[in-house]
C-alpha angles and dihedrals in degrees: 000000000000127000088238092070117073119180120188110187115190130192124186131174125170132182131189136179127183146065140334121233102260118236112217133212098275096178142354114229132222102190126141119263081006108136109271087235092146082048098048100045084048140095083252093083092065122204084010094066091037087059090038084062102039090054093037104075102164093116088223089077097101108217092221085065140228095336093053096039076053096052089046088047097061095049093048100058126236095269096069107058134182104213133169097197125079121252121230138150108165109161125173115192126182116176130170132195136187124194119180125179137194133202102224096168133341093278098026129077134179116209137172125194118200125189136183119173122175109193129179132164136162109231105193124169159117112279096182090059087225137097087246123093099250095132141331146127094301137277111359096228097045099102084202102073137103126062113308105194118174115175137183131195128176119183143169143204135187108187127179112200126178150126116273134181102027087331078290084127133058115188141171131193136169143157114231137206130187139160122182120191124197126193102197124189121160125165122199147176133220129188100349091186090070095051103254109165121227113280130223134215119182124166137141114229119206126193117180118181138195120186141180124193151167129160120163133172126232128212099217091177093107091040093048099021088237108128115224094020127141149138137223134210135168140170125195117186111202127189113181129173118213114198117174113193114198106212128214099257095060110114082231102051116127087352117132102147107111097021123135120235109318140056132283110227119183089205119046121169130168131180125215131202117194133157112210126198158206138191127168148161126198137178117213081201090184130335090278097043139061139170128204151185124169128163116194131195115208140155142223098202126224119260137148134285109246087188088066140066109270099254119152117238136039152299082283091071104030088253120144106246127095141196128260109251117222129217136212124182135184111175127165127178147154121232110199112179106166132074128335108184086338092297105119106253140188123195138174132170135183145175135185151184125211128187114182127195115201102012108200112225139173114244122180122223148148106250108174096355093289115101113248150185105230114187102227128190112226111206104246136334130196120212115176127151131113134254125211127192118183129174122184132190109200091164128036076237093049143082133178127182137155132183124210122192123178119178129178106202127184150150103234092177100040106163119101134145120249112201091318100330132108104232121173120216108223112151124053107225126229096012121118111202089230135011137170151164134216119195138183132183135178124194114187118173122249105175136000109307093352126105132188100224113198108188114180119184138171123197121193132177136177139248112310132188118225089201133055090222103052096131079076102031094047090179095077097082121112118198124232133272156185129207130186119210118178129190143193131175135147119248144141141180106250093048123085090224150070140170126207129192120188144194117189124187076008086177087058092237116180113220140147129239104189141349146185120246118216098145094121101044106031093026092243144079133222137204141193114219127219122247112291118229094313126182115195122180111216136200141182131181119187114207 
């Protein structure tokens, strides 16, 4: 109706339908009070094993037992596994979102961003990494199993943005909505050769979020006569209710027979209130050069742990809540993008101090005899470190970049108590001390507006800890790696067409991206490896 009103409606809807990429058994683990799994799943239980295998006919159960399919496992390599549980990963996402903006003057705009997303997905494996029933998403042949998760979140957001004061002020503020809704089932097995039968949790977790907010940023080069100059400031107040229903067919619903000290509830909620922050001030010292220090101030609310019975309290007690973490920030940097020795050059550095409050881990125990993953809030933690990131162009062909992280993580107030039990967090998880990339990619022309584009790039970490424990379960370390990928493809900008071939982990490198540490509690590990040598053909048409 008017030039001044802009609508974008976007609709996106994704299937998929396959298989999950399988962890494997990385380490067996010898640790007091730790469960006997390598002794269970052995010759030395007697007439038990003999009935295991006689019941057990996939022809990957080594008769020897857990030790000797381990040993089988690591010559083989972690990309030809022996499982028992099925493998599924089947997810289904819709999600809609509607921005319209108004002109309401030349400077000032009114705009409001709606959103709906409906997601669903079946997650089913084997979480021991063996063809023994350790542990995994429930009987084999129940096509039930495995985690069903289906989720839906409506929000909304009305933002005004515009210049103030001379244009020497750009703002933005905006109220928010959102409620997220999601429907949680997930069935397991423990420990098949002593009979447990599958288990059952079932919740809805509801999270419902009101938010105010309004950050903008001042040139103060007419205020101070330093030109480029300004400062930037912003508050959002949050308030968001958490609610978890257990549902009746929870194996823990209405059950308070063999609970530690609390009370079951079948219905939790909890509300938090937080004001996050920013402050800032930048010079824009010339076009090709900025400097920068911000500190920032956010939040990573409290909540439940659908994974656990609904027991009121905290990791203390082996109950499923869990505190809000708290986040404090202090970065400054410089961004150059102009000449260095007349070679076209881009830079940016930057470093950074973090100190969390809160920190919200993953700690494995037994709560109730049945294994469990307890969300647990260690005291305070310190990351600092920088990160650098440079591309050069010494030829108009030719195109150079790297990437440097370095990160000191660390728990500096370690001691909490795990259902009962004094543990000490020692190691940050999923953290390598220092990562980067180097890239190079030439582009030379073949036709008219067509171009042949080689990239070659090569990515390397260090050692990482998959626990954060793993001063105790020694066994969740991953070593360092490197992989190289390349690419070529034709393209151009005047053509409505391009085609892509490309070879990752082209030097075929094993090497692992995550894991799960149960050492201490299962008596195993297991890891997730990274992609082996993989080639992929891509193609695009613009129309």
């Amino acid at each position: 109706p008017t030039s001044k009103l802009e609508n974008d409606f976007v609709i996106d809807y994704f299937h998929t339908d396959g298989t999950a990429t399988q962890s494997v058994l990385y380490n067996l683990m010898s640790l007091a009070g730790a469960a006997p799994a390598a002794f269970l799943y052995s010759p030395a239980l007697g007439p038990g094993w003999t009935a295991y295998l006689a019941s057990h006919t996939n022809p990957t159960v080594n008769p020897l037992g857990l030790t000797a399919f381990f040993t089988d496992q690591k010559h083989r390599g972690p990309y030809t596994i022996a499982t028992n549980d099925r493998n599924v990963y089947t997810a289904t996402n819709t999600i809609v979102t509607n921005t319209t903006t108004y002109d309401i003057g030349a400077d000032t705009q009114l705009k409001n961003i709606f959103g709906f997303a409906h997601l669903s997905s079946l997650t089913a494996g084997d979480s021991d990494g063996s063809p023994y029933g350790v542990a995994g998403d429930g009987d084999p042949n129940n096509l039930d199993a495995g985690s069903h998760d289906r989720t839906t979140i409506y929000s909304d957001e009305l933002q005004l943005l515009g210049k103030a004061f001379g244009d020497n002020l750009t703002y933005a503020a905006g109220v928010y909505f959102s409620d997220a809704k999601a429907n949680v089932r997930r069935i397991t097995n423990f420990f098949d050769i002593l009979g447990v039968p599958d288990g059952t949790n079932h919740s809805v977790n509801q999270n419902t979020t009101y938010a105010i907010y309004g950050q903008g940023t001042y040139d103060l080069s007419d205020a101070t006569g330093i030109q480029g100059l300004s400062v930037t400031a912003g508050l959002r107040y949050n308030n968001e209710k958490v609610k978890r229903t257990t549902l009746p067919d929870d194996e823990t619903y209405g059950d308070e027979a063999a609970n530690p000290p609390g009370v079951y509830s079948n219905f939790q909620s909890k509300t938090f209130d937080n004001v996050s922050w920013t402050v800032g001030l930048q010079e824009q010292l010339n076009p090709n050069l900025l400097f920068y220090i911000t500190s920032r101030r956010s939040y990573r609310n409290g909540g439940f742990n659908a994974n656990l019975a609904p027991l009121n309290g905290y990791a203390d007690i082996g109950g499923d809540e869990y505190l809000t973490e708290q986040v404090t920030d202090i970065e400054g940097g410089v961004k150059y993008s102009g000449d260095i020795g007349g070679v076209p050059a881009q830079v940016n550095f930057a470093t950074y101090n973090t100190w969390i409050d809160n920190s919200q881990r993953t700690a494995f125990a037994s709560v109730a005899g049945n294994p469990s993953a307890i969300t647990v809030n260690v005291p305070k933690s310190e990351d600092y470190g920088f990160e650098f990131d440079g591309e050069i162009l010494p030829v108009d062909w030719l195109n150079l970049g790297t990437t440097i992280n370095y990160v000191n993580a660390r728990f500096t107030k370690q001691d909490a108590i795990v259902f009962g039990t004094p543990s000490k967090f020692a190691t940050v998880p999923d953290t390598p001390e220092w990562s980067g990339t180097v890239y190079g990619e030439i582009t030379v022309p073949v036709a008219n507006s067509i171009s042949a584009v080689f990239r070659a790039d090569a990515y390397a970490q260090t050692k990482t800890y998959f626990s954060s424990s793993a001063q105790i379960n020694t066994g969740a370390k991953l070593p360092g790696y490197g992989i190289a990928n390349f690419q070529i493809g034709l393209e151009g900008d005047d053509i409505d067409w391009s085609l892509t071939a490309n070879l990752k982990n082209a030097f075929d490198q094993t090497y692992y991206v995550g894991g799960i540490g149960l050492g201490q509690l299962l008596d195993y590990n297991v890891a997730l490896p990274g992609m082996p040598r993989t080639f992929t053909v891509e193609a695009r048409y613009k129309f």
